[in-house]
N, CA and C atoms of all chains as a GROMACS GRO file, in nm:
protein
  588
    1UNK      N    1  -0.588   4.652   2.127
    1UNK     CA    2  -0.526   4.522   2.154
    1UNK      C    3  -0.578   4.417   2.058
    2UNK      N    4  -0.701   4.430   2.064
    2UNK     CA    5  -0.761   4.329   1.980
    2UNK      C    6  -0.691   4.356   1.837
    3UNK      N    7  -0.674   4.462   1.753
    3UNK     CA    8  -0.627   4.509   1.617
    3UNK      C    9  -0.523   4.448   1.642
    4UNK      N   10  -0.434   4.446   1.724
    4UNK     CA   11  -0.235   4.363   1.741
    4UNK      C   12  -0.295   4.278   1.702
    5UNK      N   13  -0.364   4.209   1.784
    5UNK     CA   14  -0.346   4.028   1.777
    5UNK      C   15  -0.467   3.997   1.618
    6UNK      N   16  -0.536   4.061   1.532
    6UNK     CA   17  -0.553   4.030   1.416
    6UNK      C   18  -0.445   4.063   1.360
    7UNK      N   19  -0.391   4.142   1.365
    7UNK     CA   20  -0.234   4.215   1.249
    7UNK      C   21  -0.165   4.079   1.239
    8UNK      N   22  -0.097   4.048   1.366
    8UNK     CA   23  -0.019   3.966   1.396
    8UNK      C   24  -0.053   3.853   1.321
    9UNK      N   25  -0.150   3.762   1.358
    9UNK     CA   26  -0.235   3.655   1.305
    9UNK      C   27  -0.215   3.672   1.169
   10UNK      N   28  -0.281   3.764   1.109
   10UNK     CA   29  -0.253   3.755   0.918
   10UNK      C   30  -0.113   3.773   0.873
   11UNK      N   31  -0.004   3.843   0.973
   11UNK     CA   32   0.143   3.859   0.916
   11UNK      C   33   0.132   3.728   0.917
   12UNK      N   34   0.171   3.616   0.985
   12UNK     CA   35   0.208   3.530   1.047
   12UNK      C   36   0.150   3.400   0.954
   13UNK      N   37   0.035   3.438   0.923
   13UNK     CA   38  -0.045   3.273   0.808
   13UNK      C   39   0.054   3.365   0.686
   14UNK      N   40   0.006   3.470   0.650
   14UNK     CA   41   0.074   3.480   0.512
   14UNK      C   42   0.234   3.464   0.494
   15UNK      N   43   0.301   3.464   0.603
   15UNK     CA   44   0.450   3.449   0.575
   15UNK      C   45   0.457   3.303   0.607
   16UNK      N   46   0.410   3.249   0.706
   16UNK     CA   47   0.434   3.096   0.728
   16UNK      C   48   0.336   3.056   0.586
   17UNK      N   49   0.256   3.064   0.468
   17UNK     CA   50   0.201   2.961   0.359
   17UNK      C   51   0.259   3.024   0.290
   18UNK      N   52   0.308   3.140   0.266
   18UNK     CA   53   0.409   3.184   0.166
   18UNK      C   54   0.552   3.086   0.179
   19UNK      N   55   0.644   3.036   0.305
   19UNK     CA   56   0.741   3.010   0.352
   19UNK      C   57   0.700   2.814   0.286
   20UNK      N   58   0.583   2.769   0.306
   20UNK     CA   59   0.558   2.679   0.275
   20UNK      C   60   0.523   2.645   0.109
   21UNK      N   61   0.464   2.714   0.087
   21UNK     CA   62   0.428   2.736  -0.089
   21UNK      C   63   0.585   2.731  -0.127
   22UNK      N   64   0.675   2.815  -0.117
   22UNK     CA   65   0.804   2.816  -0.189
   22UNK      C   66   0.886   2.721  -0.127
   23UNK      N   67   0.882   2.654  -0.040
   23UNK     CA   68   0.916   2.539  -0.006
   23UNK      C   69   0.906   2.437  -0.079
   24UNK      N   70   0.753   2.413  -0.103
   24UNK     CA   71   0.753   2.270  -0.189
   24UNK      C   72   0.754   2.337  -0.335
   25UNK      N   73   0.735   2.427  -0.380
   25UNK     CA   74   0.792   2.442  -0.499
   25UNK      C   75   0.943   2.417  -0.571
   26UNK      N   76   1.036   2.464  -0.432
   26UNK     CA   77   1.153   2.459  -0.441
   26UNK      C   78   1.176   2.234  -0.476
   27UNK      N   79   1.060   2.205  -0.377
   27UNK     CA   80   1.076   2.073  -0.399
   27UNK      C   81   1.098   2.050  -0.512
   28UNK      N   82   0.960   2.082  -0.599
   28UNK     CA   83   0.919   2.023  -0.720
   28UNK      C   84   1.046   2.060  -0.851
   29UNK      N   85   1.076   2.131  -0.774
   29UNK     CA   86   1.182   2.228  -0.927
   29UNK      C   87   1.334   2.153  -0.932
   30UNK      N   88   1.357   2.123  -0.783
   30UNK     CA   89   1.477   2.114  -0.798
   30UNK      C   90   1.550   1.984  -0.796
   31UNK      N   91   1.726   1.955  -0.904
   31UNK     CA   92   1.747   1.837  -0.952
   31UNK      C   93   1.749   1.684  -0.834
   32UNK      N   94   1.769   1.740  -0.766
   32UNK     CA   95   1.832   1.640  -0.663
   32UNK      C   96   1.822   1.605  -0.493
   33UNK      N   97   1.825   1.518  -0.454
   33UNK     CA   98   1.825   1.462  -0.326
   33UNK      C   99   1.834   1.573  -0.231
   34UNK      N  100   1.963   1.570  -0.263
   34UNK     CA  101   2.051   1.726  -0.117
   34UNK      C  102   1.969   1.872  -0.125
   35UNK      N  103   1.975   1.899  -0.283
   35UNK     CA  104   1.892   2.027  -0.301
   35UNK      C  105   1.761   2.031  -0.289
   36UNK      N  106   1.694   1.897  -0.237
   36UNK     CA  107   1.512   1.935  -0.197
   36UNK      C  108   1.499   1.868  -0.077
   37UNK      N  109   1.674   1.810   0.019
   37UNK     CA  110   1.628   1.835   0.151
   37UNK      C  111   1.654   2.005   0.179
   38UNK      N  112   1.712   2.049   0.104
   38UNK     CA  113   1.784   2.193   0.135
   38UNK      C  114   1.626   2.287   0.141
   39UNK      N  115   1.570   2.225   0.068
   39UNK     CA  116   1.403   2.320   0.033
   39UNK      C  117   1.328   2.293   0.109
   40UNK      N  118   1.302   2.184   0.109
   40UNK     CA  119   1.231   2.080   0.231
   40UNK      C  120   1.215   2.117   0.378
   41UNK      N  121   1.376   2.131   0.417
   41UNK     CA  122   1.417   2.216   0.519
   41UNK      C  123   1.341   2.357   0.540
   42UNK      N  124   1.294   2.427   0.459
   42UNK     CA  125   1.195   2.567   0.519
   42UNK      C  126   1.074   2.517   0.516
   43UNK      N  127   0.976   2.438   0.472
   43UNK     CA  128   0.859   2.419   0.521
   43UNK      C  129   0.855   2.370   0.668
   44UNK      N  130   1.003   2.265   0.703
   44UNK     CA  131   0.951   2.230   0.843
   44UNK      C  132   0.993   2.321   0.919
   45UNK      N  133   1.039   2.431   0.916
   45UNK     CA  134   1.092   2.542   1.003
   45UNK      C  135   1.034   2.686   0.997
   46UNK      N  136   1.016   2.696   0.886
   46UNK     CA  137   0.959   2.845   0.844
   46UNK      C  138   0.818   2.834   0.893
   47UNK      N  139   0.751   2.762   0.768
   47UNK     CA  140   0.630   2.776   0.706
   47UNK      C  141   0.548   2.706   0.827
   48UNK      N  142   0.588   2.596   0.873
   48UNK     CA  143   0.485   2.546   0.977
   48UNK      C  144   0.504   2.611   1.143
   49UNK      N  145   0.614   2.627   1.198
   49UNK     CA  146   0.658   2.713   1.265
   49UNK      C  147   0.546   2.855   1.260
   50UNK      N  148   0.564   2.968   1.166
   50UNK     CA  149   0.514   3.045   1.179
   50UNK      C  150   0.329   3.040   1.165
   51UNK      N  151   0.288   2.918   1.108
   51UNK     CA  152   0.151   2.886   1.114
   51UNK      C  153   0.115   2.860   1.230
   52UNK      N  154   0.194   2.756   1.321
   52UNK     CA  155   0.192   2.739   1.436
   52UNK      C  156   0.156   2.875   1.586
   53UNK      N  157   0.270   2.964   1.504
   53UNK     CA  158   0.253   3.069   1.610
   53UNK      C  159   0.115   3.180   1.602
   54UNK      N  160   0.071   3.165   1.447
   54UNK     CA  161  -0.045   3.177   1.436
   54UNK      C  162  -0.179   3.158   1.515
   55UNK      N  163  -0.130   3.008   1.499
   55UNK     CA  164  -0.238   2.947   1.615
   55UNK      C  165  -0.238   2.943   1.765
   56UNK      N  166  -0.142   3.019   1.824
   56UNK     CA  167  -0.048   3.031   1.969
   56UNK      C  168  -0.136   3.172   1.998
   57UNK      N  169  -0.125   3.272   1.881
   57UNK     CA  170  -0.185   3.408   1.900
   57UNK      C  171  -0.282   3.400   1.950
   58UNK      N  172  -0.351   3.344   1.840
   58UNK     CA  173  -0.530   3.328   1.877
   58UNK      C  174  -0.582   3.246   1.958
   59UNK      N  175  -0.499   3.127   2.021
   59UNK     CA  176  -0.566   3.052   2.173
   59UNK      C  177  -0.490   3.132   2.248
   60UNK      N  178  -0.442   3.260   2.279
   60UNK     CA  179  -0.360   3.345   2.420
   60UNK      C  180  -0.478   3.323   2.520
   61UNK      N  181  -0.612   3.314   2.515
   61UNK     CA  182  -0.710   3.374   2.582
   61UNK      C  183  -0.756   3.235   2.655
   62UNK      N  184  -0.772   3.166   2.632
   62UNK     CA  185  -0.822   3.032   2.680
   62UNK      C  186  -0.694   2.938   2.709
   63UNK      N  187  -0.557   2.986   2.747
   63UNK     CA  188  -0.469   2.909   2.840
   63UNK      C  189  -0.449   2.783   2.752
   64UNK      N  190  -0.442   2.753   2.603
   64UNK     CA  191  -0.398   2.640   2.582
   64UNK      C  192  -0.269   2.670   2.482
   65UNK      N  193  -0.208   2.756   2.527
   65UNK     CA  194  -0.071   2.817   2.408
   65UNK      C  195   0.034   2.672   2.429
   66UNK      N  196   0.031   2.580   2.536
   66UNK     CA  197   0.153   2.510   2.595
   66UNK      C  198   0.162   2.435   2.476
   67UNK      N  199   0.065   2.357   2.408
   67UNK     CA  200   0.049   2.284   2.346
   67UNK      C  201   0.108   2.279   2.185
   68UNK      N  202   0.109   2.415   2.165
   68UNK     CA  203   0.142   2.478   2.006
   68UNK      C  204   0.327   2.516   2.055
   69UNK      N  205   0.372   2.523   2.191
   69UNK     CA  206   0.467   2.598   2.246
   69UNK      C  207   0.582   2.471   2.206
   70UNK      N  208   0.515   2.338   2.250
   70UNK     CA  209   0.562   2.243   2.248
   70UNK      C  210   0.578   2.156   2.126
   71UNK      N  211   0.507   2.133   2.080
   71UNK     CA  212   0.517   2.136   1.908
   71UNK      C  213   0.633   2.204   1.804
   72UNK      N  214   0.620   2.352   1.856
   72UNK     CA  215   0.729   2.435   1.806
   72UNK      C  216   0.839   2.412   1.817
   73UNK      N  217   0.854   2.314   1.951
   73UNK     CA  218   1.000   2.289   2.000
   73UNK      C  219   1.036   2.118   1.961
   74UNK      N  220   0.965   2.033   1.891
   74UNK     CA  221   0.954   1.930   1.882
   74UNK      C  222   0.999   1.944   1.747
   75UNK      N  223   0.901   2.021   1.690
   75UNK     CA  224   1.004   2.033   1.549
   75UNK      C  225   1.090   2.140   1.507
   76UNK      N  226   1.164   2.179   1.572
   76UNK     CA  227   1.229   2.254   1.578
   76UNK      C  228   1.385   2.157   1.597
   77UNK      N  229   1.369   2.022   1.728
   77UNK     CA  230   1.446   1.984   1.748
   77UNK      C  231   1.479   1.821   1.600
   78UNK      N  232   1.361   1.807   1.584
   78UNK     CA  233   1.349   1.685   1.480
   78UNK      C  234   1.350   1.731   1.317
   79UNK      N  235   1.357   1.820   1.308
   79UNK     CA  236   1.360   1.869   1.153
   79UNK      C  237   1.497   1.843   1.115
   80UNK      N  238   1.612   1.904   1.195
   80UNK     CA  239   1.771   1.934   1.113
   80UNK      C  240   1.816   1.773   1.156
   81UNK      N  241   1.746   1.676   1.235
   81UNK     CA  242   1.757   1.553   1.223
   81UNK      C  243   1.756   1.470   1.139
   82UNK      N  244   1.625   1.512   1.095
   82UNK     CA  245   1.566   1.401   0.983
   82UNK      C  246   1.623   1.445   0.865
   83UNK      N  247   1.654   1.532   0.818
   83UNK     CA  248   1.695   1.606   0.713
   83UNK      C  249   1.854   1.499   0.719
   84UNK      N  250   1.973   1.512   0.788
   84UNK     CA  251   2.045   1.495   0.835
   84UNK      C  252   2.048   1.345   0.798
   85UNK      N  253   1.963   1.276   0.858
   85UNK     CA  254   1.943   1.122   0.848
   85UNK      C  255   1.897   1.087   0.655
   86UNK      N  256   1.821   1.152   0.661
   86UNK     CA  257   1.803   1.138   0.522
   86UNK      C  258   1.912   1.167   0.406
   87UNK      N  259   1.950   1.283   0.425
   87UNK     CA  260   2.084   1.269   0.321
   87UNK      C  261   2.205   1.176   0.338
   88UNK      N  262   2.240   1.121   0.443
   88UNK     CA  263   2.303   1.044   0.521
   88UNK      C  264   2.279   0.923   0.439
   89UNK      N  265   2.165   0.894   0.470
   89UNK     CA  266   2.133   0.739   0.384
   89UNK      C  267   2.138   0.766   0.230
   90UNK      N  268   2.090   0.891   0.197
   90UNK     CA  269   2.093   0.896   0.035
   90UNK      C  270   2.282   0.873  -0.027
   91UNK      N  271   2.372   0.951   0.062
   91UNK     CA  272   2.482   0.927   0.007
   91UNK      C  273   2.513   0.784   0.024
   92UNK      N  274   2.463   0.698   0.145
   92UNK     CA  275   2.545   0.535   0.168
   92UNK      C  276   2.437   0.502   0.046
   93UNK      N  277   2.354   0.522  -0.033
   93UNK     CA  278   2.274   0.470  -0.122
   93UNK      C  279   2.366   0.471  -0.238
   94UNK      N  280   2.466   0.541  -0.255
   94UNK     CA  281   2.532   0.589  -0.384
   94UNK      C  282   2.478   0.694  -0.458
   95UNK      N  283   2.355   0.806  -0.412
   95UNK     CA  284   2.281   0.870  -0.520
   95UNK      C  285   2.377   0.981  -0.512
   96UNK      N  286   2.411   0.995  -0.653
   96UNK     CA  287   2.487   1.095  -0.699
   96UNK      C  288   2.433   1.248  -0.693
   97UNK      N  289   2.519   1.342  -0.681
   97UNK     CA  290   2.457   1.501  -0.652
   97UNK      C  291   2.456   1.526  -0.807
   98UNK      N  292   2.385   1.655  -0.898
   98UNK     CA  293   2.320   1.700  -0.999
   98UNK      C  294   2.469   1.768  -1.063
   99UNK      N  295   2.556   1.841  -0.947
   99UNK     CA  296   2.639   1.929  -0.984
   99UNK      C  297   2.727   1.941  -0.894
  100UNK      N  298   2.807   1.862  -0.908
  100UNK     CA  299   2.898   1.852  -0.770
  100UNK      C  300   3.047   1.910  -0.776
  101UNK      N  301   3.065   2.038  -0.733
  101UNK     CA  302   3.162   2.118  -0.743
  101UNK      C  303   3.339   2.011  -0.682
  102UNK      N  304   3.262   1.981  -0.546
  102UNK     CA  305   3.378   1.927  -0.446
  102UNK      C  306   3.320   1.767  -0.364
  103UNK      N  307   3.388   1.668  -0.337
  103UNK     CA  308   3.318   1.599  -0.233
  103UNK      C  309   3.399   1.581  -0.182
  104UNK      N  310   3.363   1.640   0.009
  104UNK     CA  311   3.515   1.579   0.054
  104UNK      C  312   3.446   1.422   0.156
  105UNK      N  313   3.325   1.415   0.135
  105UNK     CA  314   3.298   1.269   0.223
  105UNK      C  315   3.359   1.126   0.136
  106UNK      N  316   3.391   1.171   0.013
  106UNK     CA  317   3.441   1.052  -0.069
  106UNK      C  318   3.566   1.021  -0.050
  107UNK      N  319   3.650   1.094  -0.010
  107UNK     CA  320   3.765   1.088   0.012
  107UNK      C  321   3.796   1.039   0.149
  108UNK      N  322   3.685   1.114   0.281
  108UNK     CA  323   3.745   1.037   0.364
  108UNK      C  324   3.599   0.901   0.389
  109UNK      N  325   3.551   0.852   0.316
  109UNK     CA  326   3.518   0.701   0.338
  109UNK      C  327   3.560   0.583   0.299
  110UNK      N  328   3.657   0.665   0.195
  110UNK     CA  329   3.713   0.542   0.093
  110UNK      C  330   3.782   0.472   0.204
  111UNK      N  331  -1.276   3.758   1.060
  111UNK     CA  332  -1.145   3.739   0.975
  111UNK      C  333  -1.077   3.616   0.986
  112UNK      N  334  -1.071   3.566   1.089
  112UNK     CA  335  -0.943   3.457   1.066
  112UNK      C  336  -1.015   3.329   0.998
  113UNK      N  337  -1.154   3.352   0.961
  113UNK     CA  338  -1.179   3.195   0.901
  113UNK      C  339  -1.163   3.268   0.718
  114UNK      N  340  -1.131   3.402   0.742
  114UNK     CA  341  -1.106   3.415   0.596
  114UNK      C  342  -0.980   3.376   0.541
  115UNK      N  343  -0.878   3.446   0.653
  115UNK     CA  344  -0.736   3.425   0.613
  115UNK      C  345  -0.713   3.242   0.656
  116UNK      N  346  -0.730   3.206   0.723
  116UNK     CA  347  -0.739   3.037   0.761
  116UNK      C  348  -0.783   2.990   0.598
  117UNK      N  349  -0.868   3.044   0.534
  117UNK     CA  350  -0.902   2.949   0.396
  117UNK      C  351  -0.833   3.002   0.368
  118UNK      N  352  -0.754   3.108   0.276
  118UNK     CA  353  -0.672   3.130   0.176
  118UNK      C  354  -0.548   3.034   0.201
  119UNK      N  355  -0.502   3.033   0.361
  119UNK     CA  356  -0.405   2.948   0.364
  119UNK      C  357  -0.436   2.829   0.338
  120UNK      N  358  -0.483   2.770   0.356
  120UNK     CA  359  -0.572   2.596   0.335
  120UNK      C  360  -0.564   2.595   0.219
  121UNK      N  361  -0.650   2.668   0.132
  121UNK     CA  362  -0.647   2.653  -0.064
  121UNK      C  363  -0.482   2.634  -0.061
  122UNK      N  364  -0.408   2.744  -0.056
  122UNK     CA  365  -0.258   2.720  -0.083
  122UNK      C  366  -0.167   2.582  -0.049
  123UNK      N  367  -0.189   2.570   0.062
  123UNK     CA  368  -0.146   2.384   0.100
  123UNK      C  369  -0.220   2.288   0.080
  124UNK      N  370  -0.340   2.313  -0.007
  124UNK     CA  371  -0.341   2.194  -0.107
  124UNK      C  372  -0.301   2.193  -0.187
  125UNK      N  373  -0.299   2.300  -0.263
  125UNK     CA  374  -0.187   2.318  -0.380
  125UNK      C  375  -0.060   2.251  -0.348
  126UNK      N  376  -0.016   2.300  -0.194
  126UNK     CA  377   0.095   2.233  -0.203
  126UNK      C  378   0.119   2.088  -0.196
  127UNK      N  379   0.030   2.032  -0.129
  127UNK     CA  380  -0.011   1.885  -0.130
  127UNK      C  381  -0.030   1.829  -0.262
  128UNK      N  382  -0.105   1.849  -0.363
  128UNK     CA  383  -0.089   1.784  -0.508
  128UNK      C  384   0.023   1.795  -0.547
  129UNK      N  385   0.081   1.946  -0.552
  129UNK     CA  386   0.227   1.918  -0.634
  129UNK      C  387   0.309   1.808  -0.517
  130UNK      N  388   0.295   1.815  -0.395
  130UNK     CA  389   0.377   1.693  -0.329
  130UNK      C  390   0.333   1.525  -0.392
  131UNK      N  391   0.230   1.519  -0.359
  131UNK     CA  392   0.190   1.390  -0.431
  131UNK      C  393   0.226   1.364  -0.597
  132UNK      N  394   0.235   1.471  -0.663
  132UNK     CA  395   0.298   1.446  -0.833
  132UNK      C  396   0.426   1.431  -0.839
  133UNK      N  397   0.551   1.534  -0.725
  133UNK     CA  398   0.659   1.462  -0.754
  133UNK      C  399   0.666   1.279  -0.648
  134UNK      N  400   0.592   1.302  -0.571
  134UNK     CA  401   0.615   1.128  -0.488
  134UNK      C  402   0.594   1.027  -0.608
  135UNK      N  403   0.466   1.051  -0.734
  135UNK     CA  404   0.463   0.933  -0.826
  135UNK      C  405   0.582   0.970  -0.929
  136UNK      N  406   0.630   1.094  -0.924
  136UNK     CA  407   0.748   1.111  -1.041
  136UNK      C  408   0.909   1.026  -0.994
  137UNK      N  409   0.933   1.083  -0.864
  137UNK     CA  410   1.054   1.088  -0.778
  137UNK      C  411   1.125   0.985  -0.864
  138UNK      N  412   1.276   1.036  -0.880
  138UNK     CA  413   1.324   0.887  -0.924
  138UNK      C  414   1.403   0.791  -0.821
  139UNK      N  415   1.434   0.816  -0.736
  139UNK     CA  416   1.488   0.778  -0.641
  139UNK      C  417   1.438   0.710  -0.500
  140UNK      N  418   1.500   0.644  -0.413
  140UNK     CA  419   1.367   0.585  -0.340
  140UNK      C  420   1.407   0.701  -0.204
  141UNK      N  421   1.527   0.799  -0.180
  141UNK     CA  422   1.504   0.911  -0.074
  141UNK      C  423   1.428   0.986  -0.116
  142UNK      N  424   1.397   1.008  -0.251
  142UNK     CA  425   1.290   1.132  -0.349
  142UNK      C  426   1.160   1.106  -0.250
  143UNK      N  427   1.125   0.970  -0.276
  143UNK     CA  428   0.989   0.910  -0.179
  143UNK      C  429   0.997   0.963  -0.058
  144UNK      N  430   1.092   0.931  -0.003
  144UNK     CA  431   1.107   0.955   0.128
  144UNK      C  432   1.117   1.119   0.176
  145UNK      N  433   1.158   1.161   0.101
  145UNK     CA  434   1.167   1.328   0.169
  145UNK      C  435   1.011   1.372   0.132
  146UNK      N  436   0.922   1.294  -0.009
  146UNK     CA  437   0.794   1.394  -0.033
  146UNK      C  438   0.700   1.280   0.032
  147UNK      N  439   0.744   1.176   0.164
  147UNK     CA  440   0.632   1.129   0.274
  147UNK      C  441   0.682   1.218   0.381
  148UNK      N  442   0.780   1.302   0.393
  148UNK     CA  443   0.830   1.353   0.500
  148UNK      C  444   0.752   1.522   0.482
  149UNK      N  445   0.763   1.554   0.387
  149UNK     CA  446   0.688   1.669   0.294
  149UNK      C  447   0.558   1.690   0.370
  150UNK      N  448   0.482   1.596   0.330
  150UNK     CA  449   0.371   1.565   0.311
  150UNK      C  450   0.290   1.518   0.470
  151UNK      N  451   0.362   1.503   0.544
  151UNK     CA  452   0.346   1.496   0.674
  151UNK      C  453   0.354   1.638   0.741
  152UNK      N  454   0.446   1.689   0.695
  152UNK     CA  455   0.542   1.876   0.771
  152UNK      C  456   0.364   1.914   0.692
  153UNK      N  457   0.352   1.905   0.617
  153UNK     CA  458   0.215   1.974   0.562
  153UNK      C  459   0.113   1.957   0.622
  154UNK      N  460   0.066   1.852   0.637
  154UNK     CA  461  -0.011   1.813   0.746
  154UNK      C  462  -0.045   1.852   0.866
  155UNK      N  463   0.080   1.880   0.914
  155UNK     CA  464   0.080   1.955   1.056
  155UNK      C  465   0.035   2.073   1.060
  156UNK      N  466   0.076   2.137   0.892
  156UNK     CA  467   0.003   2.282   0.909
  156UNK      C  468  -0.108   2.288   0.884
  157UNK      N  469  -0.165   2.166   0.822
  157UNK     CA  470  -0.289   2.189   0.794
  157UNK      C  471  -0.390   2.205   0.952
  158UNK      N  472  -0.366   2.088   1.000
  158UNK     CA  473  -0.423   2.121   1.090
  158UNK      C  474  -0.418   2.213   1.208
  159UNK      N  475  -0.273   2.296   1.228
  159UNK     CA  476  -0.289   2.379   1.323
  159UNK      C  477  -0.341   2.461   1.266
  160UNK      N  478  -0.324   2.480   1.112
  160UNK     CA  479  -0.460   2.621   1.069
  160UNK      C  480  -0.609   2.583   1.091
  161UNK      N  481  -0.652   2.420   1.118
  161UNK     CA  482  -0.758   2.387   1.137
  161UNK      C  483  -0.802   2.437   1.260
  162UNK      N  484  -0.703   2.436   1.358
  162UNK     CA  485  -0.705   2.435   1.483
  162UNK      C  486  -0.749   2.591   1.486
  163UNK      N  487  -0.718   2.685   1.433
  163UNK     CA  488  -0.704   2.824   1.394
  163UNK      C  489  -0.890   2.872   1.398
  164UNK      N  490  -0.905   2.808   1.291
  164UNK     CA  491  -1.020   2.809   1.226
  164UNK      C  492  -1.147   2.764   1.340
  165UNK      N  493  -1.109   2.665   1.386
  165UNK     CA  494  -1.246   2.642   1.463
  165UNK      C  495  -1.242   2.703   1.604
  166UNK      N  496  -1.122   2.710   1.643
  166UNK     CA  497  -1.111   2.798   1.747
  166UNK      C  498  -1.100   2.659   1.840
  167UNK      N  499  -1.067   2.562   1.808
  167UNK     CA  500  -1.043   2.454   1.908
  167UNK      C  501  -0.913   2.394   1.938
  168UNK      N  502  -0.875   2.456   2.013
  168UNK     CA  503  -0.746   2.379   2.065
  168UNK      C  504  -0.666   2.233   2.092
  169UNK      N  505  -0.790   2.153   2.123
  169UNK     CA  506  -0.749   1.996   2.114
  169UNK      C  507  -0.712   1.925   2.013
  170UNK      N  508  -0.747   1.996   1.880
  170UNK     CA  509  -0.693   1.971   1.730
  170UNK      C  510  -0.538   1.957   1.699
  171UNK      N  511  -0.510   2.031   1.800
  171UNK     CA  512  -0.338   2.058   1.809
  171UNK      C  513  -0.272   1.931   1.851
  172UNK      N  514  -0.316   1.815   1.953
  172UNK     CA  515  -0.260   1.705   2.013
  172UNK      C  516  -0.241   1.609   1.856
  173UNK      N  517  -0.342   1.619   1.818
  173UNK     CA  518  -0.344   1.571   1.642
  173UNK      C  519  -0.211   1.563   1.564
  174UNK      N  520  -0.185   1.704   1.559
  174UNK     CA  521  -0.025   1.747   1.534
  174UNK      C  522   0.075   1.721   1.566
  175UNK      N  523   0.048   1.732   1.734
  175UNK     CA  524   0.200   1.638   1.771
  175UNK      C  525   0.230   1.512   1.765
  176UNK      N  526   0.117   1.426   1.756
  176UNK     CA  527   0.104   1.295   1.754
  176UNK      C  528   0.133   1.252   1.599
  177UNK      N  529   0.118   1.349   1.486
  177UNK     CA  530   0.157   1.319   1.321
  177UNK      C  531   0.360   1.350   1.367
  178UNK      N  532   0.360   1.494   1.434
  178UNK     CA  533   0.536   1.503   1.438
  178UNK      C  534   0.573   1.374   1.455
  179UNK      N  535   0.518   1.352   1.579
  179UNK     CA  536   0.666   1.218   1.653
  179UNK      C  537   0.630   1.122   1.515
  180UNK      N  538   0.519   1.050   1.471
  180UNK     CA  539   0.522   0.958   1.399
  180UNK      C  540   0.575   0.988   1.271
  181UNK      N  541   0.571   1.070   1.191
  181UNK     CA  542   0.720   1.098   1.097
  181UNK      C  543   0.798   1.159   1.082
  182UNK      N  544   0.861   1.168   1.271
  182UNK     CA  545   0.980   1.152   1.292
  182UNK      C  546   1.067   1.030   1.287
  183UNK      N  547   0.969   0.900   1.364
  183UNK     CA  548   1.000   0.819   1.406
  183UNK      C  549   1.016   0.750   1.262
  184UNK      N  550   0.948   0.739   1.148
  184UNK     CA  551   0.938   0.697   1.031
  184UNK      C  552   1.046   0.704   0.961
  185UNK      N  553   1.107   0.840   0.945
  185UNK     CA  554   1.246   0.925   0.888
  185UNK      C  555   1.330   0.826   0.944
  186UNK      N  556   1.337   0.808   1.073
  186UNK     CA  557   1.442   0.765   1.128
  186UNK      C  558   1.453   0.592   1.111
  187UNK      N  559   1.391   0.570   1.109
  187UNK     CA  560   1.373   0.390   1.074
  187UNK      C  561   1.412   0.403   0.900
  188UNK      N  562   1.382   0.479   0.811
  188UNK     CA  563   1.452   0.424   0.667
  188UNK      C  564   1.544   0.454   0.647
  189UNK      N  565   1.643   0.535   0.760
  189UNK     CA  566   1.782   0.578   0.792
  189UNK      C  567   1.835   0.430   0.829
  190UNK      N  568   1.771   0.409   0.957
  190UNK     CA  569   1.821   0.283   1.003
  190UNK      C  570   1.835   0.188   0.939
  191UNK      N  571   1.757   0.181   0.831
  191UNK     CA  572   1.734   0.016   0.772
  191UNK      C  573   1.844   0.008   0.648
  192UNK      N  574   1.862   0.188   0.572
  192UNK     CA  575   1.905   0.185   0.503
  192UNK      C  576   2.067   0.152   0.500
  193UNK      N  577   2.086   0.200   0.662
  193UNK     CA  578   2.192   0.204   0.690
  193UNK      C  579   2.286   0.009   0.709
  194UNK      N  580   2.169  -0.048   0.806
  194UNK     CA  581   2.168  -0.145   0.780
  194UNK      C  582   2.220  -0.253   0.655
  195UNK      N  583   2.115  -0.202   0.528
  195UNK     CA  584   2.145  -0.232   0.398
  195UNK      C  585   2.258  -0.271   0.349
  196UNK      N  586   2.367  -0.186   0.383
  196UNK     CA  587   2.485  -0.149   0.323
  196UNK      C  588   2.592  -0.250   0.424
   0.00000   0.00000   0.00000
């Protein structure tokens, strides 16, 4: 039992700082607004999420999982928000996309 | 083990934390700012629930939720204002 819950624990940091590492890399690399909320978007879901459950594993024993349980669900519910809100204001800003195949919000705000 | 694997992750999200702070002074835009204070907060949170990891203390975690709501609440006010703006 004890071997599960180390296994678990190291899957879980290395895919959640892996999920986060290529996250903000994706930040750093990429041209534009939309495409580094698009990146942005897996650190608050992936990468902290699965760090989180990390830390859920290893307090099972001392009854304080509620706390990490709730968190999970806090940002879970506030991430595709803020993301959401943020590109939202970037387009009423006028900031133009890098490579913009189609826009159909221009057409219907005009 | 877990204060081994707890540091490897920690070294890595500082890494990720500098490169966040180099594009925030690069960003050209003022949402650029805003998504790498939003960044940079989501990071935060992991930092410390791996802190939380590490010491084996659980109350570290209230830390975390108390950084979520506040840049949540942050995101949502330069929505508002921006929105305002216009």
């Amino acid at each position: 039992m004890e071997t599960f819950i180390q296994v678990g624990v190291i899957t879980a940091v290395l895919i959640g700082t892996f999920f986060s590492f290529v996250g903000v890399l994706g930040y750093f690399r990429l041209p534009d607004v939309y495409t580094k909320l698009h990146a942005s978007g897996k650190v608050g879901v992936f990468g902290v999420v699965l760090l989180l459950v990390a830390t859920i594993i290893t307090s099972l024993n001392n009854f304080s999982a509620g706390r990490g349980l709730i968190l999970i669900l806090l940002l879970l519910i506030t991430g595709p928000v803020t993301s959401h809100a943020i590109s939202s204001a970037a387009y009423r800003l006028g900031i133009r996309m890098a490579k913009s195949v189609r826009d159909d919000l221009a057409e219907k705000t005009r | 083990m877990n204060e081994w694997i707890g540091l490897f992750a920690l070294t890595l999200l500082m890494v990720t934390v500098a490169l966040s702070f180099w594009r925030l002074r690069l960003g050209p835009s003022l949402p650029d700012r805003v998504v790498a204070l939003d960044l940079l907060t989501t990071v935060g949170i992991a930092v410390t629930a791996v802190y939380a990891m590490i010491m084996n203390q659980p109350l570290i975690m209230d830390v975390a939720t108390v950084l979520a709501l506040i840049s949540f609440l942050g995101t949502i006010a330069f929505a508002y204002y921006v929105d305002l703006m216009k």
